[in-house]
C-alpha positions, -999 to +999 in steps of 0.1 A: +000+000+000+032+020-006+010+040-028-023+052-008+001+084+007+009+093-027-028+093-039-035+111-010-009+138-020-024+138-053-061+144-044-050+171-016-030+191-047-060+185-070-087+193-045-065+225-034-061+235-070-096+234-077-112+246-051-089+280-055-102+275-089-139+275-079-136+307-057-113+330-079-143+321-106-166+331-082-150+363-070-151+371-111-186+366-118-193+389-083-173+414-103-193+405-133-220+416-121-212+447-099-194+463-138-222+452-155-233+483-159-209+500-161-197+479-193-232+494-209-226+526-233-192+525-225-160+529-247-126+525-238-096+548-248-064+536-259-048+538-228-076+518-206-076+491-231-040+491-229-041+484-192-068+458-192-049+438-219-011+439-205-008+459-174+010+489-165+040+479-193+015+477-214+001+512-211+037+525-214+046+504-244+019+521-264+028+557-257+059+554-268+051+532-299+021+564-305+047+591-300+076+575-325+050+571-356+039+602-353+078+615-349+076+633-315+099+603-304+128+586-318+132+547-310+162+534-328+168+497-332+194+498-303+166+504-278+172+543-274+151+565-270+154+602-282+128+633-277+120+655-309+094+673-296+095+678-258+059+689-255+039+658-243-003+659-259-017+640-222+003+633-190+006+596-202+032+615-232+044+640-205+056+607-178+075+593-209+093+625-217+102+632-181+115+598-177+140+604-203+156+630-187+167+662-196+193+653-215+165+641-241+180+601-245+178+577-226+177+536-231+140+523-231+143+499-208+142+523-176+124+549-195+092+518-201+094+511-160+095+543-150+063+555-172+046+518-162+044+532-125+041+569-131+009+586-114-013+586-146-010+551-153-022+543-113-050+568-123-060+546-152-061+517-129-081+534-100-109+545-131-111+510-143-113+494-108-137+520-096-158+509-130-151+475-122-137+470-155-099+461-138-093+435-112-081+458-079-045+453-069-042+431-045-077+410-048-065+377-042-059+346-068-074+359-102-087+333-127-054+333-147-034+326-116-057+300-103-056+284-139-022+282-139-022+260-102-047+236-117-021+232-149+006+226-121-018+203-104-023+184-131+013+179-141+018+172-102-010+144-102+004+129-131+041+129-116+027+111-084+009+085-106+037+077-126+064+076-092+039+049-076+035+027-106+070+028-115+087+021-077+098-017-075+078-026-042+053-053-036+014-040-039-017-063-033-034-044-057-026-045-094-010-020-112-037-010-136-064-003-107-039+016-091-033+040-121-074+037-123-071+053-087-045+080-095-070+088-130-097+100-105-075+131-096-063+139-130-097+139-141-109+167-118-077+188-127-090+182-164-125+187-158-118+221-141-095+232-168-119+222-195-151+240-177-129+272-170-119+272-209-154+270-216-167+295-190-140+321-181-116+322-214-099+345-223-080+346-187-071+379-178-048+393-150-059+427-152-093+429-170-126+416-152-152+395-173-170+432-178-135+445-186-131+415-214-166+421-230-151+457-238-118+445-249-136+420-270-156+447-291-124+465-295-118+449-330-153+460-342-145+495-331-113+501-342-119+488-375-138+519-386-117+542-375-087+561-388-057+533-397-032+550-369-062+543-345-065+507-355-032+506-357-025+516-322-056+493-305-041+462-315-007+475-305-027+484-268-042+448-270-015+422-283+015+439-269+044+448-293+041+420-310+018+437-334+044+464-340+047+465-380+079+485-383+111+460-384+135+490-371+105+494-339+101+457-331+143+464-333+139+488-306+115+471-276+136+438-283+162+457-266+141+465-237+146+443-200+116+418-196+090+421-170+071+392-159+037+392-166+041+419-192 
């Protein structure tokens, strides 16, 4: 019976993962409803969608990538950046340009992190919370994160099933039942990922589900507007990833990683 603590372990890591599962879901759907509303007759600038797809970085990354095409900023491929015109358009532009420095260059790196936690980027998030359109700082496990334990679970289930079917000691009970037992476990990791795929996909870390709904009429919205606009929202929702100009992408893929950004 070498292998009853390990099945043990195994349904306590699956159980644990799940149930933080359950409640993160459940904490959503409360936020759900409270931004309801809110979500109603509501647009979302560049900026707010910015945050609710990627975070603070996110936010920053798409002021500078605004002010460099329309030449107020100068990103070169080594990952500097240089000021042409020192006159920031909204405090977002004006965090960027102070973060630079006087001496108008600076390498983006510092400049990003510096914009990501400037004061109008913590107003952003305060509006969006306050709409309930933003998860607030410090809420606890969010969907994503408790997606992520079940995934871990999972692998961690599977680990423990294979350790007690492979160790060389005598069992009364026959291998295959005792992989049947370990299957029970692995199933409810499954079965949670699989019903929050269906129910709560698109995982978020920073948008609620009345957030999402927004970001997911983005597309529709952007495409009839200018190109520069459209250009910019999928910029503010994929990340820099969606940066056409070679010479640009040159430029953030000189930047330091953030997790989570």
């Amino acid at each position: 019976m070498f292998w009853v603590p390990l099945l043990l372990l195994a349904w306590a890591v699956a159980g644990v993962a799940g149930l933080r599962l359950c409640l993160s879901a459940v904490r959503g759907a409360a936020a759900s409803t409270g931004g309801r509303g809110a979500a109603e007759g509501r647009g979302l600038t560049l900026y707010e969608a910015a945050f609710l797809s990627g975070g603070p970085g996110r936010v920053a990354d798409v002021t500078l990538v605004a002010m460099a095409r329309q030449r107020r900023l100068l990103l070169a491929h080594t990952g500097w950046a240089t000021v042409v015109d020192p006159r920031g358009r909204d405090d977002m532009e004006r965090s960027v340009i102070g973060a630079i420095g006087p001496g108008g260059q600076s390498p983006i790196a510092p400049v990003r992190a510096a914009a990501a936690t400037a004061d109008p980027v913590h107003g952003i998030a305060e509006r969006l919370v306050g709409a309930g359109l933003a998860v607030p700082d410090g809420a606890g496990t969010t969907v994503a994160d408790a997606v992520r334990q079940v995934r871990l679970a999972a692998a961690a289930v599977a680990g423990l099933a294979v350790t007690a079917l492979l160790m060389p000691v005598p069992s009364d009970v026959p291998r295959h039942l005792v992989a049947l037992w370990f299957a029970l476990p692995l199933i409810l990791t499954l079965g949670c990922l699989a019903i929050a795929r269906f129910e709560a996909h698109p995982y978020s870390r920073w948008a609620s589900p009345a957030g999402q709904r927004l970001l997911g009429a983005l597309p529709r919205e952007a495409g009839g507007a200018g190109d520069d606009r459209a250009y910019l929202t999928s910029v503010a929702v994929r990340g820099v990833h969606a940066v056409g100009e070679p010479e640009l992408r040159a430029a953030f893929a000189h930047r330091e990683p953030r997790p989570g950004h």
